[in-house]
Structure formats: C-alpha cells, structure tokens
MIDOSE-1310 file (N, C-alpha, C; in nm, 2 decimals, decimal comma, always signed):
residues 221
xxxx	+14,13/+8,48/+21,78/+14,23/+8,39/+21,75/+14,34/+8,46/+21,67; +14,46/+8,43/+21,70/+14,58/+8,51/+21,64/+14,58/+8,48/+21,46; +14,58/+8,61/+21,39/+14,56/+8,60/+21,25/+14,46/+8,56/+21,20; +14,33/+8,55/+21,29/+14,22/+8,51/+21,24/+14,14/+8,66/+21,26
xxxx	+14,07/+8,73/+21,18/+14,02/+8,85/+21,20/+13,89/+8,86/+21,10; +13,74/+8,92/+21,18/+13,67/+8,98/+21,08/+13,66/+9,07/+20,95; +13,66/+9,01/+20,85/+13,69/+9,06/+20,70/+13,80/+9,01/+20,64; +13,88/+8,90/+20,70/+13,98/+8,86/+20,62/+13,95/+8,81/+20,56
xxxx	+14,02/+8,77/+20,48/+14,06/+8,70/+20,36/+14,08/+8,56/+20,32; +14,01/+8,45/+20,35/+14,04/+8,34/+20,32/+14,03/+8,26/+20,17; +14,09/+8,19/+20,13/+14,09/+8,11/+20,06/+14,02/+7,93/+20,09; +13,89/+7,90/+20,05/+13,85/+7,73/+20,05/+13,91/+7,65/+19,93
xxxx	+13,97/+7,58/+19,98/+14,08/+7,53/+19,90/+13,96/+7,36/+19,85; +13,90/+7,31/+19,76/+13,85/+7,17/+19,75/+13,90/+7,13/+19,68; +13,91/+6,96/+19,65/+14,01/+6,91/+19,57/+13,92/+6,88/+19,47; +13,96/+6,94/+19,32/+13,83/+6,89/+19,20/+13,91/+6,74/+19,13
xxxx	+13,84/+6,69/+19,03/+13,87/+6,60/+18,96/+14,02/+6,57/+18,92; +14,11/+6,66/+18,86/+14,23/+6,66/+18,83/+14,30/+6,76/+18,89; +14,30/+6,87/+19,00/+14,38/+6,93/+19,05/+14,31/+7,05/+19,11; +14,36/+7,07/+19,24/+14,30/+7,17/+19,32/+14,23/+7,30/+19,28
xxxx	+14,12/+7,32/+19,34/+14,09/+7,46/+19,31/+14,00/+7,54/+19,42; +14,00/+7,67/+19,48/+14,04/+7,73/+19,55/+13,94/+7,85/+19,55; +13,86/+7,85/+19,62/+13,74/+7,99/+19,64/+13,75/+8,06/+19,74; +13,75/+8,22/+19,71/+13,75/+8,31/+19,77/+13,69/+8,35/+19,85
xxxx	+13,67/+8,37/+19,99/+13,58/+8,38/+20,12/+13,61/+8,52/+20,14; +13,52/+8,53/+20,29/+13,53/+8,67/+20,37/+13,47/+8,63/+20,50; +13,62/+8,63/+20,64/+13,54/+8,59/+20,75/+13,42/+8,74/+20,79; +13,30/+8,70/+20,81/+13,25/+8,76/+20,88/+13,19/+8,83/+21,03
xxxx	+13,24/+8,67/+21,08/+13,21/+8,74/+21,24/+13,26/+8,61/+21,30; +13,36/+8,62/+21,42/+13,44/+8,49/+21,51/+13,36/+8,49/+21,64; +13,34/+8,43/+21,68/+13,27/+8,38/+21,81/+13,32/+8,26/+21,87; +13,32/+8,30/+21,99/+13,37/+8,20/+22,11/+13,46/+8,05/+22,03
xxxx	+13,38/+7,99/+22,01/+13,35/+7,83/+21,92/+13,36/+7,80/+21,76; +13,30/+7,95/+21,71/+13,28/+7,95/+21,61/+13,31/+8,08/+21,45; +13,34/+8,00/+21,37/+13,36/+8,12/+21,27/+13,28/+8,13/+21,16; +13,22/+8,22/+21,12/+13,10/+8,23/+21,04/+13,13/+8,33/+20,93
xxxx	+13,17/+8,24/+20,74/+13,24/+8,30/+20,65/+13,16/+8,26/+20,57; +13,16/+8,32/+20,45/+13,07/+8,36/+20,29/+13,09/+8,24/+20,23; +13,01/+8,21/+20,17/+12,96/+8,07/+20,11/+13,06/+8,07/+19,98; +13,14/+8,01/+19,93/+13,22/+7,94/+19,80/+13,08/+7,95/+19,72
xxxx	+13,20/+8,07/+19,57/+13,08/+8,06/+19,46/+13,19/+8,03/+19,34; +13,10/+7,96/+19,22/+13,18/+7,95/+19,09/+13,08/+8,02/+18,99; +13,15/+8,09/+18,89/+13,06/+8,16/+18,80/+12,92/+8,20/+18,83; +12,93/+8,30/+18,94/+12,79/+8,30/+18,98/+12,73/+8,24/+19,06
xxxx	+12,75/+8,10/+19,06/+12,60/+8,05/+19,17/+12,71/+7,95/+19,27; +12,68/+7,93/+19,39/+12,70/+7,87/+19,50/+12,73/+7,73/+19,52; +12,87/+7,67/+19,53/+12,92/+7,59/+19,54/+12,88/+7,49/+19,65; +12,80/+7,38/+19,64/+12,69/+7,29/+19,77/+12,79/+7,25/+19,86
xxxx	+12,79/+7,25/+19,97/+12,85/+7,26/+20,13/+12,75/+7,20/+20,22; +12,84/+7,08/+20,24/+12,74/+7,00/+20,34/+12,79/+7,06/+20,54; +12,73/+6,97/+20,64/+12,72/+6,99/+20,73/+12,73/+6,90/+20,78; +12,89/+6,93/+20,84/+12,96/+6,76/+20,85/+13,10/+6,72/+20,81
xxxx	+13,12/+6,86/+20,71/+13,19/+6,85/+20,56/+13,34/+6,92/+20,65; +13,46/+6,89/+20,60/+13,55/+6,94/+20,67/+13,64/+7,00/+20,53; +13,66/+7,12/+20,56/+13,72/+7,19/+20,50/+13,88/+7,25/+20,51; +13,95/+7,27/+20,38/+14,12/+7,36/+20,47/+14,07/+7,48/+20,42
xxxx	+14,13/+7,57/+20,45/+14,14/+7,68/+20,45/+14,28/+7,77/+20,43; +14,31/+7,86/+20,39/+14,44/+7,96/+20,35/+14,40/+8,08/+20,35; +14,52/+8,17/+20,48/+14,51/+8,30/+20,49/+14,64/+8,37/+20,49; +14,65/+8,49/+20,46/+14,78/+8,57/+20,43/+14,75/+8,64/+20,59
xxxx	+14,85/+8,64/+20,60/+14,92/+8,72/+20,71/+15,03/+8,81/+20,78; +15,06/+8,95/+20,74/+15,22/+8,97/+20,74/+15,28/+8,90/+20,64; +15,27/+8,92/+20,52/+15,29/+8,82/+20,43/+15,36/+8,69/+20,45; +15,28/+8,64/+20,55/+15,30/+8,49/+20,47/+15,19/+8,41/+20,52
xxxx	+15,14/+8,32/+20,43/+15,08/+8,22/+20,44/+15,05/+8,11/+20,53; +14,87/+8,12/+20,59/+14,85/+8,00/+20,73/+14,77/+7,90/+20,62; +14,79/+7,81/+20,67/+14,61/+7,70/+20,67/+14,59/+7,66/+20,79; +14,47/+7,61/+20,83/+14,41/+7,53/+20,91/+14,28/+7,47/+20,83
xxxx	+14,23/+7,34/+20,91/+14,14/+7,30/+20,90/+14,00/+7,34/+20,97; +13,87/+7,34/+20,93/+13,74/+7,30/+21,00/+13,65/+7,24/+20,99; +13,57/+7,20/+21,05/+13,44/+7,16/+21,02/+13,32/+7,19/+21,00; +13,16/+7,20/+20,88/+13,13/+7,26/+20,89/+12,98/+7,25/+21,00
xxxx	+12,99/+7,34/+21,05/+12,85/+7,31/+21,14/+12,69/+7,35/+21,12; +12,70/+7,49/+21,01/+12,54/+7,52/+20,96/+12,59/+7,59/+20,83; +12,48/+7,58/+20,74/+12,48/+7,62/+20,62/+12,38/+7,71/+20,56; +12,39/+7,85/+20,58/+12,29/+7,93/+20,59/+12,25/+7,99/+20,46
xxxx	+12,14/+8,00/+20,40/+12,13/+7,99/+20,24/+12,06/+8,10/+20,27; +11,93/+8,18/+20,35/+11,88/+8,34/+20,38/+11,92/+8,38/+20,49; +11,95/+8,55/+20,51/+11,94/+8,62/+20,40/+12,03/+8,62/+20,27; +12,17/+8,60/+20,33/+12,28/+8,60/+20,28/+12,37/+8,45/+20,31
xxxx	+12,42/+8,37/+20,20/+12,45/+8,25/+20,23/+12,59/+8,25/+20,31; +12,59/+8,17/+20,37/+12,72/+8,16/+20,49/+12,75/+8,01/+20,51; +12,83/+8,00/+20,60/+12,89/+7,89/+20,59/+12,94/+7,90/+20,77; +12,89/+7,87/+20,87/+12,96/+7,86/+20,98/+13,07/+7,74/+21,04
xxxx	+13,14/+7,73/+21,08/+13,23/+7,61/+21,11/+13,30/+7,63/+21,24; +13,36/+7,51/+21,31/+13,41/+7,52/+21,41/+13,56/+7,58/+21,37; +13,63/+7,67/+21,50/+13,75/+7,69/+21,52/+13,84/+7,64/+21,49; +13,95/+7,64/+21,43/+14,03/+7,57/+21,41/+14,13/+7,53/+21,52
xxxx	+14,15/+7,40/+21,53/+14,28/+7,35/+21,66/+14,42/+7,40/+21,64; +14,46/+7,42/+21,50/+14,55/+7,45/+21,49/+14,60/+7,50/+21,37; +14,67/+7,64/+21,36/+14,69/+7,69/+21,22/+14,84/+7,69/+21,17; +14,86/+7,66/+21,04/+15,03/+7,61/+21,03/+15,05/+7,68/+20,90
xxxx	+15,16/+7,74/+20,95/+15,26/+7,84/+20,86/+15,27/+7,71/+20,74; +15,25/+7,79/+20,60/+15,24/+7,73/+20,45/+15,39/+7,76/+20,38; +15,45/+7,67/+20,36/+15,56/+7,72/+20,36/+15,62/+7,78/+20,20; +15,56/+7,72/+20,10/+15,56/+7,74/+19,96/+15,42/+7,84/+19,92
xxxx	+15,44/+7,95/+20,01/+15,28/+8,04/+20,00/+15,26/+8,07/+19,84; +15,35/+8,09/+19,80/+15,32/+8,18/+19,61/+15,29/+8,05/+19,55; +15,33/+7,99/+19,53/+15,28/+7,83/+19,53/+15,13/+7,83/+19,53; +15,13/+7,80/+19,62/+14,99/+7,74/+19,67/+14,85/+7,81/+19,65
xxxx	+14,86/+7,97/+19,65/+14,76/+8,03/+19,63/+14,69/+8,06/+19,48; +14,56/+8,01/+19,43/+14,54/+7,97/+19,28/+14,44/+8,03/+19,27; +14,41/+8,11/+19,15/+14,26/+8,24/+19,15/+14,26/+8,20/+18,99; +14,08/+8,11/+18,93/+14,06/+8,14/+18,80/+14,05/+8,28/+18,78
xxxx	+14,10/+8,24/+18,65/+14,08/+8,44/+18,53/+14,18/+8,34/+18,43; +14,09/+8,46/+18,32/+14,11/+8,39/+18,18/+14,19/+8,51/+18,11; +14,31/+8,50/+18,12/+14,44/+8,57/+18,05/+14,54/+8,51/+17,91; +14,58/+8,61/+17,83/+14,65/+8,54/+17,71/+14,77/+8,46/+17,75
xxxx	+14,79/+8,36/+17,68/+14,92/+8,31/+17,72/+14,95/+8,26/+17,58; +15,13/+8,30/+17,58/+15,14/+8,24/+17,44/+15,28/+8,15/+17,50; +15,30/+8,04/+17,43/+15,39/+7,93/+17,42/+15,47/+7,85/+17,37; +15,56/+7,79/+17,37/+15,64/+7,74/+17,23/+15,76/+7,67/+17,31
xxxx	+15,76/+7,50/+17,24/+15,89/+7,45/+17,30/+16,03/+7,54/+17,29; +16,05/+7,52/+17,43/+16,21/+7,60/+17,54/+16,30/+7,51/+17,38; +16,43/+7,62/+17,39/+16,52/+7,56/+17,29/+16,61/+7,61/+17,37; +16,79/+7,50/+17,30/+16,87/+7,55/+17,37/+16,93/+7,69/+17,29
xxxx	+17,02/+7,76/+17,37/+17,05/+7,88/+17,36/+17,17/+7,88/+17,20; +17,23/+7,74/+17,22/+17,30/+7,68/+17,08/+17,23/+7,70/+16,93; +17,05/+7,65/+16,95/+16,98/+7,64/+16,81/+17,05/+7,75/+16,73; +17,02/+7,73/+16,62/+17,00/+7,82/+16,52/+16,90/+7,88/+16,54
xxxx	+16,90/+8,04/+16,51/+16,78/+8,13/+16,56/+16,73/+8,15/+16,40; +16,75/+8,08/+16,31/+16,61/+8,04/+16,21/+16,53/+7,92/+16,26; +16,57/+7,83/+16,30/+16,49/+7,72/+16,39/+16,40/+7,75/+16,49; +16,41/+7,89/+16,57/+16,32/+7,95/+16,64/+16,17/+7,91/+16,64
xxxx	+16,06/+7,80/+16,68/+15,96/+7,77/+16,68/+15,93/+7,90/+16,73; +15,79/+7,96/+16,69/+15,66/+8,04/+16,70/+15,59/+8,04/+16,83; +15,50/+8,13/+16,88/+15,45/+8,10/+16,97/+15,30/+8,03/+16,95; +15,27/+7,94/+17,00/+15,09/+7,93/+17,04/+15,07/+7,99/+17,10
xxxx	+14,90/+8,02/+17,09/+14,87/+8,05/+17,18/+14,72/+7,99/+17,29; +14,73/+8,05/+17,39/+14,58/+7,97/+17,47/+14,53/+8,05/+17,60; +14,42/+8,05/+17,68/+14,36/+8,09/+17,73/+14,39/+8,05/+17,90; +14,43/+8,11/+17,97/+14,42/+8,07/+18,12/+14,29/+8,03/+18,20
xxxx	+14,30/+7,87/+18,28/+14,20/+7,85/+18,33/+14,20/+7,90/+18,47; +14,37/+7,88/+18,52/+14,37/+7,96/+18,66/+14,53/+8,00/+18,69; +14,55/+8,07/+18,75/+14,73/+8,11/+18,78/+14,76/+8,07/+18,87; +14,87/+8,10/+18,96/+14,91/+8,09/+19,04/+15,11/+8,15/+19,09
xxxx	+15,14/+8,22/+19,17/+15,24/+8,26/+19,12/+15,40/+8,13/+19,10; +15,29/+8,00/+19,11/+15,40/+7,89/+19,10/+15,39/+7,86/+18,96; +15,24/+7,86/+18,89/+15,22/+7,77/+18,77/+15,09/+7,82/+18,77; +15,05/+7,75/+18,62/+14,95/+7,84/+18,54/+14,86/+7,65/+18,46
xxxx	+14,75/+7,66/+18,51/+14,65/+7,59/+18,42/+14,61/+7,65/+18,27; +14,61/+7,59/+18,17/+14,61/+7,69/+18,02/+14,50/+7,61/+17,96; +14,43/+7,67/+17,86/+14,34/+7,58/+17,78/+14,42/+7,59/+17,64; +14,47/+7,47/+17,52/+14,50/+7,55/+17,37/+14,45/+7,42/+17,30
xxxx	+14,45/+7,45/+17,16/+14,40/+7,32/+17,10/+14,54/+7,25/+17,02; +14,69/+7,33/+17,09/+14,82/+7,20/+17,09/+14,83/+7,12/+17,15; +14,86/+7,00/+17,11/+14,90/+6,86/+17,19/+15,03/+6,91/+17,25; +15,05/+6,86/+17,37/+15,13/+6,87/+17,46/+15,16/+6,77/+17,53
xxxx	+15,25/+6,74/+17,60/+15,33/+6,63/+17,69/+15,36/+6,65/+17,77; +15,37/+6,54/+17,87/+15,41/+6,60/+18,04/+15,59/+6,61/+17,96; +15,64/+6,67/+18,11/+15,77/+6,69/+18,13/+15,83/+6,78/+18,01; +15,76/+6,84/+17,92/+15,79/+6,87/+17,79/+15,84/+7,07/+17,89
xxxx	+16,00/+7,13/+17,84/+16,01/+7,27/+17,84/+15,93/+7,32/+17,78; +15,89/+7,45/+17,80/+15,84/+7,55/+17,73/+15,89/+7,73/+17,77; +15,86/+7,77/+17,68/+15,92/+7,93/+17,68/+15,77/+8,02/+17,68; +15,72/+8,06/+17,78/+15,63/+8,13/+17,81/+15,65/+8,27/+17,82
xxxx	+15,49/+8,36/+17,74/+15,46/+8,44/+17,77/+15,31/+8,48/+17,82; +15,30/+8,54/+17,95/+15,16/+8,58/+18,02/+15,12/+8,70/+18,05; +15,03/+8,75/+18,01/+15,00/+8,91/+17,94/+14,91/+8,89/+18,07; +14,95/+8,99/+18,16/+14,89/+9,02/+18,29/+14,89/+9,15/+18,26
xxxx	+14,72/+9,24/+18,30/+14,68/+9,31/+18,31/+14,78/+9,44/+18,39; +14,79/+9,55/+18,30/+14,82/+9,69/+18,38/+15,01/+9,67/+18,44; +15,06/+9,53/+18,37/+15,19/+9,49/+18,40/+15,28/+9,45/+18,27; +15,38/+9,45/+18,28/+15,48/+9,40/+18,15/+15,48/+9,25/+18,16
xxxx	+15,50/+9,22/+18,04/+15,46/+9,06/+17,99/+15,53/+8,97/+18,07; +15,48/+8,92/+18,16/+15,51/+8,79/+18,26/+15,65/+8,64/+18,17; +15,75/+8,69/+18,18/+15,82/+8,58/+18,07/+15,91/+8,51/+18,16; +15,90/+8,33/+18,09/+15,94/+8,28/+18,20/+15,95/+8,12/+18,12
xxxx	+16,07/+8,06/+18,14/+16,07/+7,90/+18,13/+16,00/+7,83/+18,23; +15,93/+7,72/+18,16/+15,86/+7,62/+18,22/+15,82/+7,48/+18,20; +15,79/+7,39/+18,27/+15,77/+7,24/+18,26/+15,64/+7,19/+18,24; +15,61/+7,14/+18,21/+15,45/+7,04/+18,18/+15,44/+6,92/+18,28
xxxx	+15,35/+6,98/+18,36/+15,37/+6,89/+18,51/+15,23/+6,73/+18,43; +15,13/+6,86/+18,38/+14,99/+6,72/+18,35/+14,94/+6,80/+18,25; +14,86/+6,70/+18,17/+14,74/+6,73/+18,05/+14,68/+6,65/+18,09; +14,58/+6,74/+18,06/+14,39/+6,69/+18,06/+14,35/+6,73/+17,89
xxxx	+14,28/+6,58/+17,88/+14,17/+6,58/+17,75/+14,05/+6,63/+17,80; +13,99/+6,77/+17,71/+13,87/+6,84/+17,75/+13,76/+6,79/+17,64; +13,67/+6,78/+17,65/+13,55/+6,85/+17,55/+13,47/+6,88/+17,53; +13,44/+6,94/+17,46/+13,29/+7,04/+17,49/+13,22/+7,07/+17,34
xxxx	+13,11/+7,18/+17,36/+13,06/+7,20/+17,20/+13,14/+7,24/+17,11; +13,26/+7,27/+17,12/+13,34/+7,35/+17,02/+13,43/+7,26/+16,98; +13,44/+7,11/+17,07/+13,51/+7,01/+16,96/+13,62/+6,95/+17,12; +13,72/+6,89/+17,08/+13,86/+6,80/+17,19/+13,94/+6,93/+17,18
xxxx	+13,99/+6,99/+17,28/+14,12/+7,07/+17,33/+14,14/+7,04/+17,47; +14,32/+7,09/+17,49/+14,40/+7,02/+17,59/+14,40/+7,17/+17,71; +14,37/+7,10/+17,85/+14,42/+7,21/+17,92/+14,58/+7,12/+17,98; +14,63/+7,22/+18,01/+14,80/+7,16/+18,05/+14,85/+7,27/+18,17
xxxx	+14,90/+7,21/+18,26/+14,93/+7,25/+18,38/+15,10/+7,22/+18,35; +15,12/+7,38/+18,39/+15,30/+7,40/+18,39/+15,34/+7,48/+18,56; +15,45/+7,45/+18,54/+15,54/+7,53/+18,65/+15,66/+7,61/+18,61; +15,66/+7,73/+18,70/+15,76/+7,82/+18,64/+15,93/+7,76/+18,68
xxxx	+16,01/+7,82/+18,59/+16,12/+7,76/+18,62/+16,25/+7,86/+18,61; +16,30/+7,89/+18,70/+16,41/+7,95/+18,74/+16,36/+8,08/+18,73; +16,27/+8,21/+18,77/+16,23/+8,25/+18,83/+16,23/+8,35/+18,94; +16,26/+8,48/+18,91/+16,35/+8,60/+19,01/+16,24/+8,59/+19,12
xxxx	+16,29/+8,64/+19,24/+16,18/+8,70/+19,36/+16,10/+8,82/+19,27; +16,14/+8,86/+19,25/+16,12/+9,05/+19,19/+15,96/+9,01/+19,09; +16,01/+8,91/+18,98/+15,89/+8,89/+18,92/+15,80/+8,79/+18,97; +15,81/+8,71/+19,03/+15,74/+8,64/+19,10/+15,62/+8,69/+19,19
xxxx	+15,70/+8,81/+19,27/+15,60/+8,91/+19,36/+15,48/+8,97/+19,29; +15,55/+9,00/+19,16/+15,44/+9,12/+19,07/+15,33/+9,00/+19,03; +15,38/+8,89/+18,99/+15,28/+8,80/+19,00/+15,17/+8,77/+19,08; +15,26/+8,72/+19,23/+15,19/+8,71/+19,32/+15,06/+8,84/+19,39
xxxx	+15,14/+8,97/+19,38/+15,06/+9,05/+19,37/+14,90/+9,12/+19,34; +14,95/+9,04/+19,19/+14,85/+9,03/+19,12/+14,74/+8,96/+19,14; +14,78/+8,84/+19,21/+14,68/+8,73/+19,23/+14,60/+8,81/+19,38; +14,70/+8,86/+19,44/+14,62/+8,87/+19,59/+14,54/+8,97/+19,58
xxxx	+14,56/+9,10/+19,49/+14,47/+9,22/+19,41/+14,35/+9,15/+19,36; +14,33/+9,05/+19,25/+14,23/+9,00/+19,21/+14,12/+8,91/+19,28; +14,20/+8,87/+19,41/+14,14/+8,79/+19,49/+14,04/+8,90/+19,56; +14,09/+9,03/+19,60/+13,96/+9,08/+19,63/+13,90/+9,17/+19,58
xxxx	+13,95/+9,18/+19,44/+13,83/+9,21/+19,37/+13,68/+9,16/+19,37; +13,73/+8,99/+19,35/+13,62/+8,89/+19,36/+13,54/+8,88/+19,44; +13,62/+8,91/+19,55/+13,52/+8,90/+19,72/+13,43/+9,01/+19,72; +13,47/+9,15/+19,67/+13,38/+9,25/+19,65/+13,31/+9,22/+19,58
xxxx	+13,32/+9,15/+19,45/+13,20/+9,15/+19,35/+13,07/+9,05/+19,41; +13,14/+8,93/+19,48/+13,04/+8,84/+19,55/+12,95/+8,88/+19,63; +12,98/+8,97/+19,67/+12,91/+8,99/+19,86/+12,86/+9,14/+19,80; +12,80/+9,22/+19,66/+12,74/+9,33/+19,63/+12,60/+9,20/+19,60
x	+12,52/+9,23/+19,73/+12,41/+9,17/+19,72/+12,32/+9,27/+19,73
C-alpha cells in the first residue's frame, strides 16, 4: 500500500479523558488484508486493545502527514505483543501535521503572563515554572502548581534538549484540576502563537527524533 511500509512509523492516536493522546507503533509486516503492528505501551506496560476495536492512526511521509483508520482483528500477547488490523480503505493527507503529532516527555518550562510591549519593564512579572506532560509542535500540555485560566496570554520558555530555548507567545486553550499524593496542581494546555517555520521545525524535529527513540526502547525485548 502506498506509504504504508514495513518499520514505519506510526502513531495510535486514542482519545483519553480530557485530550488526545498518542502511542508510538512500528509496522511490522503488511499482508494481502492485513497489517500487523507493536502493541501501544504507557510507562512500561501495555495499553488493553480489544478485537473489534477501531483505531486512527498517523504516519509521516515525505514530510507530511497521513491518517487512516482500522479495525482491530487479533491481539497477540506471545511471543511478542502485536496488534493485527485490517487495511485501511482509505488514507488522507493531515493537513495541520506539526499540530497534530504529540509525544509525552517531561521537559522544563518556565512561564509568566504575555505583557504589552508599552508595560513598564519594572512591572516585568517573573517566570513560573512547571513540568511537561506532553509537546507537540502546535502546543504543550504542562503540569505547575499556578492557577491559570483559559484564554489567558502567556510568554513561554521550553528547554529542549541539545537545542536553544524554545521561546514563544501563547494562549490557554484548557485547565485540568489534578491530584495526587503530593497535594491539588493544574495541568494547562497552551498553543503557540505567532511562530516562525524555522523554529517550529526544530521543534517538530525534535518530536519525530524522540518518537523513535521510544520505538527502539520498546521493542529491546
């Protein structure tokens, strides 16, 4: 199938409770009817996959971005877990690709309400700071224990690995109330705003580098 090839690269995109999230595959082997790809893992252990279960999917190609849909047909748990599914009917160019493609990793991010360029630069707010739950080269899921608001600017910095500091205005699309043993903090989902090609790419780059890091670390069985 055109752009469909053994060892690529897919992305299983499922929709969680408050906003998409996105596991890194590896097709294995295409046949006639069927395509047979690595089982979705989170922290280690194996994300449950029924049979029956219809899934999307997202692949790079020539840089740019397909999905299609499948369905799944066996769910193979020895020797090695797999995921077989039917073919897809049809695969459609993704049009907002840097967008769309989203890889957890937990990176520094520091933050602080956008001001206009008029303020007084003693008025200068500080940065917070907080922990990434996942990127994306459109927008960034963050964990901090600041209250936040939708629609609220912000003036962003994102300390990506082996690169110069990711800096960038941005909006507060949603907050989630979290909690856990360590007490109530907010994760907050932003989008980047105004935004060169040039840094965008190094972003995006970055994401599609880490993406197979992951697939190598999964499949060292």
């Amino acid at each position: 199938m055109d752009g469909l090839k053994i060892n690529q690269l897919l992305e299983i995109v499922i929709e969680g409770e408050a906003f998409r999230e996105y596991y890194p595959v590896r097709i294995e082997n295409i046949e006639k009817d069927s395509i047979m790809m690595g089982m979705p893992m989170k922290k280690g252990g194996l994300i449950r996959m029924q049979v029956g279960q219809e899934i999307r999917c997202v692949f790079r190609s020539h840089n740019q971005y397909f999905g299609f849909t499948a369905t799944i047909t066996e769910v193979v748990i020895s020797p090695i877990p797999l995921l077989i599914t039917t073919k897809p009917e049809q695969i459609t160019s993704i049009n907002q690709k840097r967008a769309y493609v989203r890889i957890e990793v937990s990176l520094p991010i520091e933050y602080r309400l956008s001001r206009d360029k008029e303020d007084d630069e003693e008025a200068v707010p500080s940065y917070d700071r907080g922990l990434t739950i996942n990127i994306s080269a459109g927008g960034v899921l963050f964990c901090t224990d600041t209250r936040l608001e939708s629609r609220q600017l912000l003036d962003i910095k994102l300390h990506i690995p082996s690169q110069e500091t990711f800096e960038a205005k941005a909006r507060v699309l949603r907050i989630f109330d979290k909690v856990d043993a360590r007490g109530r903090y907010i994760w907050a989902a932003i989008q980047y705003l105004e935004v060169s090609d040039a840094k965008r790419d190094k972003l995006f780059n970055y994401i599609f580098e880490k993406q197979r890091e992951l697939i190598n670390t999964a499949y060292k069985w």
